[in-house]
C-alpha positions as semicolon CSV with decimal commas, in nm:
position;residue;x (nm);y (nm);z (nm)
1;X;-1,040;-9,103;1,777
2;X;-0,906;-8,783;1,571
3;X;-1,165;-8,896;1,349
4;X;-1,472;-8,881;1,552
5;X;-1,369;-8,551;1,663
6;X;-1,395;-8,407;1,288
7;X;-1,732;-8,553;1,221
8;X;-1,867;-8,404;1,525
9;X;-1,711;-8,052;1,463
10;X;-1,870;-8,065;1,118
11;X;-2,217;-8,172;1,198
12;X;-2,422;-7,897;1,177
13;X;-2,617;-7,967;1,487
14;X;-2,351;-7,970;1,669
15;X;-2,243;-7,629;1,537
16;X;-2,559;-7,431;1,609
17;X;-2,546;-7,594;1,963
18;X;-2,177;-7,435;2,005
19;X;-2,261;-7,105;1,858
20;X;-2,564;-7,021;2,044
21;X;-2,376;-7,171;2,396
22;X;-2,127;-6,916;2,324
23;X;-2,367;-6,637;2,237
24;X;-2,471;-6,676;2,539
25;X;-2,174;-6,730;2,767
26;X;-2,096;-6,388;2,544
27;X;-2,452;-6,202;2,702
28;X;-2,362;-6,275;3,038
29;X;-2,026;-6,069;3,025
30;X;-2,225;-5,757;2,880
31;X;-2,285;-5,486;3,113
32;X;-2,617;-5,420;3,104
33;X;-2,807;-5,069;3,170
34;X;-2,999;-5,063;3,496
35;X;-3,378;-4,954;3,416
36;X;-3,352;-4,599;3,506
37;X;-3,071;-4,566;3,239
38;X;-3,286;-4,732;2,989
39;X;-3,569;-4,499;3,010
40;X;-3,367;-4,272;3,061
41;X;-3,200;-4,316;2,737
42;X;-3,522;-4,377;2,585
43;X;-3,641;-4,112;2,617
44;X;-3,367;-3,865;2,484
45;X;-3,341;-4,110;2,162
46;X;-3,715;-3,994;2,148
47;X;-3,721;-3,589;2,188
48;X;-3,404;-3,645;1,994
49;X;-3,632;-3,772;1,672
50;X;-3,885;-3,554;1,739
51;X;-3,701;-3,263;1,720
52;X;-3,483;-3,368;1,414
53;X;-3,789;-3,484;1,270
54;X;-3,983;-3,087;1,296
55;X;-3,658;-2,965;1,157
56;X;-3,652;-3,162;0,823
57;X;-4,038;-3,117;0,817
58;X;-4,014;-2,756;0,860
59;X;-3,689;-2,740;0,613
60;X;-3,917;-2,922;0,372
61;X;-4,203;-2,700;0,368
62;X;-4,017;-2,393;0,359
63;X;-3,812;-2,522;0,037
64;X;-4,130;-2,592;-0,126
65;X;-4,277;-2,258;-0,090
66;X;-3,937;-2,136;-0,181
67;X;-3,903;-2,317;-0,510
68;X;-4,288;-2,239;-0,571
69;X;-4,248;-1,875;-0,592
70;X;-3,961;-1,914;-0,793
71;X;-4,090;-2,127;-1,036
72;X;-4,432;-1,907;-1,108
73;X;-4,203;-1,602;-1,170
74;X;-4,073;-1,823;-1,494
């Protein structure tokens, strides 16, 4: 009987059936965000980029200039 029990803990099948049961016995005891807080979170992980993003591009384009005036003096 011990036997059986081995071979079926080792077939793969059998595995991937397990794993993905307990993935998603594992989902249901997440708390998930209500919609509101979704968007809401959305949206400041979007201005959030946006404004990091015109910083770096701004940064970038002012270093350019920076190192181009200093480099025609040479």
């Amino acid at each position: 009987m011990d036997n059986q029990v081995v071979k079926a803990s080792r077939n793969p099948v059998v595995k991937t059936r397990d794993f993905f049961l307990e993935v998603v016995a594992e989902l249901k005891k997440s708390a998930w965000p209500t919609r509101k807080e979704l968007v809401d979170s959305s949206l400041v992980v979007i201005m959030t980029v946006l404004i990091l993003g015109m910083f770096v591009a701004t940064a970038d384009i002012l270093l350019v200039r920076i190192i181009a005036m200093l480099t025609r003096g040479a």
